[in-house]
C-alpha positions as CSV (number, residue, x, y, z in Angstrom):
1,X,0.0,0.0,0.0
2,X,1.2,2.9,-0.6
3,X,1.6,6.6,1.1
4,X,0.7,9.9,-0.1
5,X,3.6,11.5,1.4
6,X,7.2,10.3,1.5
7,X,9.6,12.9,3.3
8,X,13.7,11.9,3.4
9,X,15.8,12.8,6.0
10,X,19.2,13.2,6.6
11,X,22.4,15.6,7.0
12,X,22.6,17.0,3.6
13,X,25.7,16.5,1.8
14,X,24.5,13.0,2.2
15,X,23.0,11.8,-0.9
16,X,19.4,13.3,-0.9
17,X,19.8,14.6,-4.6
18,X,20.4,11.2,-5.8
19,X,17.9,10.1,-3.9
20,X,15.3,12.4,-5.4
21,X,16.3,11.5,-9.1
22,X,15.1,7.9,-8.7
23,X,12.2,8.5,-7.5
24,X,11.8,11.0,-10.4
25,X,12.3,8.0,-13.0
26,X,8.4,6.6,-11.4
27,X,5.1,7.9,-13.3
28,X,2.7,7.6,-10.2
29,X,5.5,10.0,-8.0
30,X,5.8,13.6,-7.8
31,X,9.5,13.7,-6.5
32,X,11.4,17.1,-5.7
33,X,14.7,18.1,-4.0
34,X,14.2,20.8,-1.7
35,X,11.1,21.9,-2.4
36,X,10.4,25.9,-2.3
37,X,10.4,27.5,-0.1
38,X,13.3,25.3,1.2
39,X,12.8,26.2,4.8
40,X,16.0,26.7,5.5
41,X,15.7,29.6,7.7
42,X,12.1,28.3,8.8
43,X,13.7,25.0,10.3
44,X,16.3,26.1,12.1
45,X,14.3,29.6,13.5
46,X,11.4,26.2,14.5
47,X,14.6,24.3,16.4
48,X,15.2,27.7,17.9
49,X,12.2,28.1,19.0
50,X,12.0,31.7,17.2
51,X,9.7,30.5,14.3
52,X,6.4,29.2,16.0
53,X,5.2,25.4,15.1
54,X,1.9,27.3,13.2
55,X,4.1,29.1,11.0
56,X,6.1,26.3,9.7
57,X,2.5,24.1,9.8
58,X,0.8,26.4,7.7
59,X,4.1,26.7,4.9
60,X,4.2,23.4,4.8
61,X,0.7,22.6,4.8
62,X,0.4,25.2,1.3
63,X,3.4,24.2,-0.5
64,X,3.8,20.2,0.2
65,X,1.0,18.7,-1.5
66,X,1.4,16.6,-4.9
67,X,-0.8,16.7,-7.7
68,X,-4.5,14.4,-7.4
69,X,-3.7,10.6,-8.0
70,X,0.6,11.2,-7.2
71,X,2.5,10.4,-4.0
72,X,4.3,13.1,-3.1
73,X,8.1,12.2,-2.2
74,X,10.9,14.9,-1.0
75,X,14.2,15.2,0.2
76,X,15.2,18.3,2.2
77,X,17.8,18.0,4.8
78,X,15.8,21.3,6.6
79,X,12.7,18.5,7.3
80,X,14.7,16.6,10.0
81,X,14.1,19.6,11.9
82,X,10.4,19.6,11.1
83,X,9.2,15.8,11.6
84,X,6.3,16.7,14.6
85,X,5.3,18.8,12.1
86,X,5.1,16.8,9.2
87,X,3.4,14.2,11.4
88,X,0.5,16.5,12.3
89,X,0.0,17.3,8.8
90,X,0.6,13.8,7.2
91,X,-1.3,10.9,9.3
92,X,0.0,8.6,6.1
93,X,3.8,10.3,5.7
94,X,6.0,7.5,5.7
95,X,10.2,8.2,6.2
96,X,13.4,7.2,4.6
97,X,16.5,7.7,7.3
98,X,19.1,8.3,4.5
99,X,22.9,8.2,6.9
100,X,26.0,8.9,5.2
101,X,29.3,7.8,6.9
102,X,30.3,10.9,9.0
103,X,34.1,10.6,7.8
104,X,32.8,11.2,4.7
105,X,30.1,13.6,4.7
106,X,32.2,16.2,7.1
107,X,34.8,16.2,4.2
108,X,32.4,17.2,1.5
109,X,30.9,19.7,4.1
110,X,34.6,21.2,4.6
111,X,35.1,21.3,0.9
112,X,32.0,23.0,0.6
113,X,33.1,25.7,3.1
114,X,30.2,24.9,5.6
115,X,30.4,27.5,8.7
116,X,32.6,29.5,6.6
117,X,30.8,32.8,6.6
118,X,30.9,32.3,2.8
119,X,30.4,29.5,0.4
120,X,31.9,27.2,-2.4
121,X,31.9,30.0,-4.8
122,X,32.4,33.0,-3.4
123,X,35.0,33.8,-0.8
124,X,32.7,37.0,0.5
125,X,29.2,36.6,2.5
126,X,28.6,40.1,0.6
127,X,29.2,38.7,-2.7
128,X,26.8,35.6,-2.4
129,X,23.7,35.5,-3.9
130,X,20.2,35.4,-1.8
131,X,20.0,31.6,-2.1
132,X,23.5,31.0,-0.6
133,X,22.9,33.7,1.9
134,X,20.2,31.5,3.0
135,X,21.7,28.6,3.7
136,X,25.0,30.0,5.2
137,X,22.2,32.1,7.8
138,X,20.2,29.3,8.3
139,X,22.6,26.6,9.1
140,X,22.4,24.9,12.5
141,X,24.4,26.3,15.3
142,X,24.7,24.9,18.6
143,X,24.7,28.1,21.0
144,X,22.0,28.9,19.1
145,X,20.6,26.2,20.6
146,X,21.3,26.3,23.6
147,X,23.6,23.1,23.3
148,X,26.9,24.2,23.6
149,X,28.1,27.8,25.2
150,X,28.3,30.3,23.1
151,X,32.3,31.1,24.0
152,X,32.8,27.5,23.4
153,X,30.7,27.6,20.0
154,X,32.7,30.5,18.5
155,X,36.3,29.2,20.0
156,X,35.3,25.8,17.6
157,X,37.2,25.2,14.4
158,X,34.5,24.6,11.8
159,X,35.9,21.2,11.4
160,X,34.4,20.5,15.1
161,X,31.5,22.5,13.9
162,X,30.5,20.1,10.8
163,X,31.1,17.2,13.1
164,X,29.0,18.5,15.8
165,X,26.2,19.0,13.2
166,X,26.7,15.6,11.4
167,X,25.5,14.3,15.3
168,X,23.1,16.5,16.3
169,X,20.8,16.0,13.1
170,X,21.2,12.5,13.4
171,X,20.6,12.1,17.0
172,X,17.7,14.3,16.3
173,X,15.9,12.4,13.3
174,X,16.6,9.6,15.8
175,X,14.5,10.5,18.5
176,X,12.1,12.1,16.3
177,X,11.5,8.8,14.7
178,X,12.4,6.5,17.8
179,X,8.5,5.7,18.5
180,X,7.8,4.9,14.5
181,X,7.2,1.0,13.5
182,X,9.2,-0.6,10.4
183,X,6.0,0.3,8.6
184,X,7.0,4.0,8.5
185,X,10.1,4.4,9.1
186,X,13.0,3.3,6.8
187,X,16.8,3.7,7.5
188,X,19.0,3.1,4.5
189,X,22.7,3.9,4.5
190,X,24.2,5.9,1.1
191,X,26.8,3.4,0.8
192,X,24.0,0.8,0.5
193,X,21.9,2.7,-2.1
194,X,22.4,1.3,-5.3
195,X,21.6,-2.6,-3.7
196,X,19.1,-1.3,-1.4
197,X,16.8,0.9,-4.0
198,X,14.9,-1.6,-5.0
199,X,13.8,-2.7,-2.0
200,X,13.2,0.7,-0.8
201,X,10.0,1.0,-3.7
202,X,9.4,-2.3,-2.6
203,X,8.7,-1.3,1.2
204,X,6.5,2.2,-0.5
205,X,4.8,0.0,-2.5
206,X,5.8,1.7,-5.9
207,X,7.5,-0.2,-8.9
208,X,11.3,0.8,-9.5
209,X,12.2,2.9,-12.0
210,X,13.4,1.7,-15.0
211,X,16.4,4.2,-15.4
212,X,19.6,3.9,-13.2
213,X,20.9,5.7,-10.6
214,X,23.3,9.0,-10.9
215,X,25.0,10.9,-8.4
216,X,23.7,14.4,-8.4
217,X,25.5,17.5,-6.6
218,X,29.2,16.4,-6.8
219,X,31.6,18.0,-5.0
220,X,33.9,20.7,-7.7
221,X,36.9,19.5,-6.1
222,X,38.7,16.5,-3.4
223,X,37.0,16.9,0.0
224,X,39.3,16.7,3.2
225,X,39.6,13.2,3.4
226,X,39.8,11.7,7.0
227,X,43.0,9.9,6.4
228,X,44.3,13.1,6.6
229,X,42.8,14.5,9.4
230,X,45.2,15.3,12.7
231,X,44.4,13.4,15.9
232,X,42.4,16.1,17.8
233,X,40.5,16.0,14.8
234,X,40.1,12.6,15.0
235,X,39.3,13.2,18.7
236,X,36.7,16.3,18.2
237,X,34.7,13.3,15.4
238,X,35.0,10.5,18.0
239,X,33.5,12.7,20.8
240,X,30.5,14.6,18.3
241,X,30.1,11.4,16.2
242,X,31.3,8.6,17.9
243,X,27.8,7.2,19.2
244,X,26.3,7.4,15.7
245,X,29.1,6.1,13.8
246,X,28.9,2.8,16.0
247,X,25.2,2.3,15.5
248,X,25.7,2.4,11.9
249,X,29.4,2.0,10.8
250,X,30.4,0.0,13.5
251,X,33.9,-1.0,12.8
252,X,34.7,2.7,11.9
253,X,37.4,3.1,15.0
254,X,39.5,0.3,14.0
255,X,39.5,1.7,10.3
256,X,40.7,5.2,11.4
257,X,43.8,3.9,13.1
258,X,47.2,5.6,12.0
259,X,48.5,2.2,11.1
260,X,45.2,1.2,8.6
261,X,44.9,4.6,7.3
262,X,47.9,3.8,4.2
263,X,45.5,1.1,3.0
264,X,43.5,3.7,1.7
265,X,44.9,6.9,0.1
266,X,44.9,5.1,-2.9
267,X,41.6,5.2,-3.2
268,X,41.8,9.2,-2.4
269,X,44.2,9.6,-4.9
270,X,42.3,7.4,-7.7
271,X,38.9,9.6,-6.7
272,X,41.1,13.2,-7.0
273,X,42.4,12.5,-10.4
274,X,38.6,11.1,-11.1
275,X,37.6,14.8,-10.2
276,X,40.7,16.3,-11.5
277,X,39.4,14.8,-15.6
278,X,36.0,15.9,-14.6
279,X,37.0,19.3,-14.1
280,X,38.3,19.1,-17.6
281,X,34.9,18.0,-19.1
282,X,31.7,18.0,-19.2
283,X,30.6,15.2,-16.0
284,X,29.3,12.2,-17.5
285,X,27.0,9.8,-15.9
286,X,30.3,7.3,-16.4
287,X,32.9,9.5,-15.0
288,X,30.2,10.4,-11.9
289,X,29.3,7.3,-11.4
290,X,32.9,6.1,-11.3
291,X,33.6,8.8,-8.7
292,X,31.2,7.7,-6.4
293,X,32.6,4.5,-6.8
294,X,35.6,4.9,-6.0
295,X,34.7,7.3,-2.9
296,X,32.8,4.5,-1.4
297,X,34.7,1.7,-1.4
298,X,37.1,2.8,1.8
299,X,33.4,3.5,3.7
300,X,32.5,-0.2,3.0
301,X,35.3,-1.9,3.7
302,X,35.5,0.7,6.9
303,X,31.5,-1.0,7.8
304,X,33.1,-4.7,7.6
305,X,31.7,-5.1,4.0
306,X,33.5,-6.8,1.1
């Protein structure tokens, strides 16, 4: 049977464009990524309690609704913020938990100049367009929240920053979700994707598309790899990320070890010359698809996976 509403939530950085485009391949499925308005602001003002659970209701309520006969399916990293209010709107919503390895995703977030004060293409808050305006404002901050002291939030690197975040949204889809049944709640790793999408439509009770899968929203250039991260960066991941990381990548420590780490920068160097020829050229669904390849082979092996 299926839903009328299917909402994915994760991180960001973490695969949700992909996600999207699959669905987009299916006839009975209206399927967007970061629907407008993106509630970027809207979220995060909701987590701080600035932006009053009517307001977001009523937003969502007006611009979340798929056309007569379609189920409506969206990935938005701002709805794991959101979930108590997509539940009072949607009785039916059902939920994809879409994780991606931390080590990885706080690369692509430092590479993408996350808690920068600017952003991946322009060194200047002043010089950013509105739409990346938005997102630098709206990004979640923990003295904001009243998590972490504001002395100690600025005195962070942004490295600690992205880690702290990478937690936080998880640990809060996770208790957001923690009384949902396997009958509405699905967690799929990225790693897993490409095995695992079929059996995703299976569980919505939609037929899979009939096209492939591409990776969407590729990073421009190599992200900070973690086999090049110092200890106390290692240290600041283990103590934002640790708890998360063992629930789903649970061999991770033994992975990140100085003495395992040379097993795997050749795979960094085989996906920064895969980026390096796409630079060159125009990014074809082969050379993307062999990126993400390539950039996902250390995360399995670092889950115990052959």
């Amino acid at each position: 049977m299926t839903s009328e509403h299917v909402f994915i939530l994760s991180t960001g950085r973490s695969g949700t464009m992909t996600l999207a485009r699959l669905f987009q391949g299916l006839e009975s499925v209206h399927a967007v990524h970061e629907a407008p308005p993106e509630l970027v602001l809207e979220a995060s003002g909701y987590a701080y309690g600035e932006v009053s659970h009517e307001t977001v209701r009523e937003i969502v309520r007006e611009s979340r609704q798929a056309p007569e006969g379609k189920t409506y399916v969206e990935s938005n990293q701002n709805l794991s913020l959101i979930v108590a209010v997509l539940e009072e709107l949607f009785a039916d919503a059902r939920y994809i938990w879409l994780v991606r390895n931390g080590m990885d995703m706080v690369g692509s977030a430092m590479q993408k100049q996350w808690y920068t004060g600017h952003s991946e293409n322009h060194s200047r808050y002043e010089d950013c367009p509105p739409i990346e305006r938005m997102w630098i404002d709206g990004r979640l901050r923990g003295d904001r929240l009243g998590l972490v002291p504001a002395e100690e939030w600025e005195a962070m690197e942004r490295f600690e920053k992205i880690c702290w975040y990478w937690g936080e949204i998880n640990r809060t889809i996770s208790k957001a979700t923690s009384q949902m049944g396997t009958d509405k709640i699905k967690t799929v790793r990225l790693e897993d994707l490409s095995e695992q999408s079929g059996e995703v439509f299976q569980w919505l009770g939609l037929d899979a598309p009939a096209r492939g899968e591409t990776v969407a929203n590729t990073a421009k250039s190599a992200p900070y790899h973690w086999t090049e991260w110092t200890p106390s960066q290692l240290e600041a991941f283990e103590r934002h990320c640790g708890d998360i990381m063992d629930r789903f990548y649970p061999t991770w420590r033994e992975v990140v070890k100085p003495e395992n780490r040379i097993f795997y920068r050749p795979l960094l160097a085989a996906n920064r010359a895969s980026l390096a020829r796409a630079e060159e050229n125009t990014i074809s669904s082969r050379v993307a698809g062999r990126i993400k390849r390539v950039s996902s082979w250390a995360t399995k092996f670092g889950s115990g996976e052959s």
